[in-house]
N, C-alpha and C positions, 0 to 999 in steps of 0.2 A: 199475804206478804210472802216472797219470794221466799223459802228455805225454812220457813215457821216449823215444817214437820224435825227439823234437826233441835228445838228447842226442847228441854226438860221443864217441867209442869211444877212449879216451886212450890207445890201439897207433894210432890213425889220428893224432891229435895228432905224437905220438912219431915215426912212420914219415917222414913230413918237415917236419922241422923250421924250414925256411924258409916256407912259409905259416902256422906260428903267426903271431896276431895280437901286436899289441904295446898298451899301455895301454888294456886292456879291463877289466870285472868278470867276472869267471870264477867258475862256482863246480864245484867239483870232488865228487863223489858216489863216496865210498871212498876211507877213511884207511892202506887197504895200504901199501907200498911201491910200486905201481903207480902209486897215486892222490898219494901223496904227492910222487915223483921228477917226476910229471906238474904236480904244481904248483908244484912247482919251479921245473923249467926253464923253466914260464909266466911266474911270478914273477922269472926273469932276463929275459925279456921286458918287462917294463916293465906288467905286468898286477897287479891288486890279484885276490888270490885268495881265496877261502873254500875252506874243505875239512871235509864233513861225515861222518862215520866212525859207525856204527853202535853199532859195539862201544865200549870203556871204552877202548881204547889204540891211537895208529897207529903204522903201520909194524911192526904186532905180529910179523912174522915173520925180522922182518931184524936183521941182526947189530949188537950194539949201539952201536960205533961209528960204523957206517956210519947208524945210526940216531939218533944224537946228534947226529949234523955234519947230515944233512937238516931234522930238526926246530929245529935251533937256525938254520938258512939260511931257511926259511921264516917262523919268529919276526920275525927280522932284517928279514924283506921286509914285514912286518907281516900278514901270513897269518893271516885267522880258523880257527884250527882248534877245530871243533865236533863232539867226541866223545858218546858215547853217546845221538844224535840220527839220526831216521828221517826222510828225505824223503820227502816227503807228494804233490806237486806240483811238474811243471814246468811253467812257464808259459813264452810267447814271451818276458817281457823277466824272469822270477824264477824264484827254488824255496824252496818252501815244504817246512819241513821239520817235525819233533817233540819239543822236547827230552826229557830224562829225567826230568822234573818232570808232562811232557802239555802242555806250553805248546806252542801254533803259531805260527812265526818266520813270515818271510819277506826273502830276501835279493834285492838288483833284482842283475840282470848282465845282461851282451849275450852270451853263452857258458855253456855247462854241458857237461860232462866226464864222462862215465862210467868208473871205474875200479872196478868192485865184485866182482872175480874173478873167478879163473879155474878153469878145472873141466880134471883129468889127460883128455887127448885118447887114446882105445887102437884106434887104427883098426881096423877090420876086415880091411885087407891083412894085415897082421901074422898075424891067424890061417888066411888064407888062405895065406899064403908057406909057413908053419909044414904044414899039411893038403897041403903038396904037395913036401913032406921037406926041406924050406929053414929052416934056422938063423935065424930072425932075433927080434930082440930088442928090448925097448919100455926107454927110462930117462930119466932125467931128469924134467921135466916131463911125458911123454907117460903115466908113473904116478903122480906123485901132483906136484902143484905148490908149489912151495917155493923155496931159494935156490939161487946156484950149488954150495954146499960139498955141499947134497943130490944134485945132478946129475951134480958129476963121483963124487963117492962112488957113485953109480948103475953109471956108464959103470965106475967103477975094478972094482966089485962082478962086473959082465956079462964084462970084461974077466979079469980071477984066475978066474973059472967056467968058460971055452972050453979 
């Protein structure tokens, strides 16, 4: 996508939380739970958010209370949440997105976020540990990405296996 390299990485946002900015337009690209909790915590910053989600649903993979209370916090802060819409373009002060109709928006902000997933990481140590008669074992997120109840279930699963 056009301008992507101008987006900030919402694990860089997240990772310290004291240089978040405060009363900015933000617009946030991925209605995950990543992107969403990310515009969140913006949005207690005193920032007006957008959040454009691709797919028909956010927070599609989180448990649904935990996903009730974010989306109803976000509501609350007046968060435009824009589901079934493709960003198009980022620009230095916008991003232009698509809705589900083929109409082209464009939202102005001083900020954009990138939270549009994550991919299971399977290092290559791992099967070198393993090629040199070393036990060792991949879970959680490092097989497939998803919530905590999948990760420790992982670890529980590797763990009853030894």
């Amino acid at each position: 996508m056009k301008g992507i390299e101008r987006c900030i990485d919402a694990w860089d946002v997240l990772a310290d939380p004291d240089k978040a900015p405060g009363g900015k337009e933000i617009v946030v690209l991925g209605g995950g739970t990543v992107g969403c909790e990310t515009a969140e915590f913006l949005a207690f910053r005193g920032n007006h958010m957008s959040v454009i989600e691709l797919t028909g649903e956010l927070c599609r993979d989180q448990e649904q209370e935990h996903k009730d209370h974010v989306l109803m916090e976000l509501t609350e802060r007046g968060t435009a949440l824009l589901t079934s819409c493709a960003a198009q373009e980022i620009g230095e002060d916008f991003v232009s997105y698509k809705d589900a109709a083929g109409e082209i928006h464009t939202i102005k902000c001083d900020m954009d976020v990138c939270a549009t997933g994550q991919r299971p990481l399977h290092p290559d140590w791992v099967n070198e540990l393993r090629s040199e008669g070393i036990d060792a074992y991949t879970l959680g997120d490092a097989t497939m990405t998803g919530d905590i109840r999948r990760a420790t279930r992982s670890a529980f699963d590797v763990v009853m296996a030894l």
